[in-house]
C-alpha positions, 0 to 999 in steps of 0.5 A, a space after each residue: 491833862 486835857 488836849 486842847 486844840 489850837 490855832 497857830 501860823 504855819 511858822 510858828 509852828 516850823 519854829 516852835 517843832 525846830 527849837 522842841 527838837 533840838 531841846 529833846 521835847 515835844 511840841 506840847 512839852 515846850 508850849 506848856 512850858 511858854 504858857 507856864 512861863 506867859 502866866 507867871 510873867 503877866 502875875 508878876 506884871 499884875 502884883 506890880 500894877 498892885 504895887 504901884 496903885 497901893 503906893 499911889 492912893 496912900 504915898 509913903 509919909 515923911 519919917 514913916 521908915 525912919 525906925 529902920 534906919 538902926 537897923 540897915 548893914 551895909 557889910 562894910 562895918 
């Protein structure tokens, strides 16, 4: 691991040092936990974006899904 300095308003860090107390970790455990989560959040906002841009420049063709359509359960046949 690496320490890394940080800048932060003073309550923000009454907040985060009551809530690591009552969760039993520490200040450093918690924030590693928040930037994990912050990463994987903007990742999938990312892939989303990816998403939405791929189905814009080449839009789904009428018929292009059909052969599926066999192959769809809905559990109640």
């Amino acid at each position: 691991m690496k320490a890394v300095q940080m800048t932060l308003d003073e309550d923000l860090v009454v907040a985060v040092d009551r809530l690591a107390r009552r969760l039993k970790t520490t200040r450093s455990a918690f924030a590693r936990d928040a930037l994990r989560e912050a990463l994987a959040r903007y990742r999938v906002k990312d892939l989303e974006q990816k998403h939405r841009l791929g189905y814009q420049k080449h839009p789904v063709e009428s018929g292009e899904f059909d052969v599926w359509q066999s192959e769809q359960r809905w559990g109640d046949e």
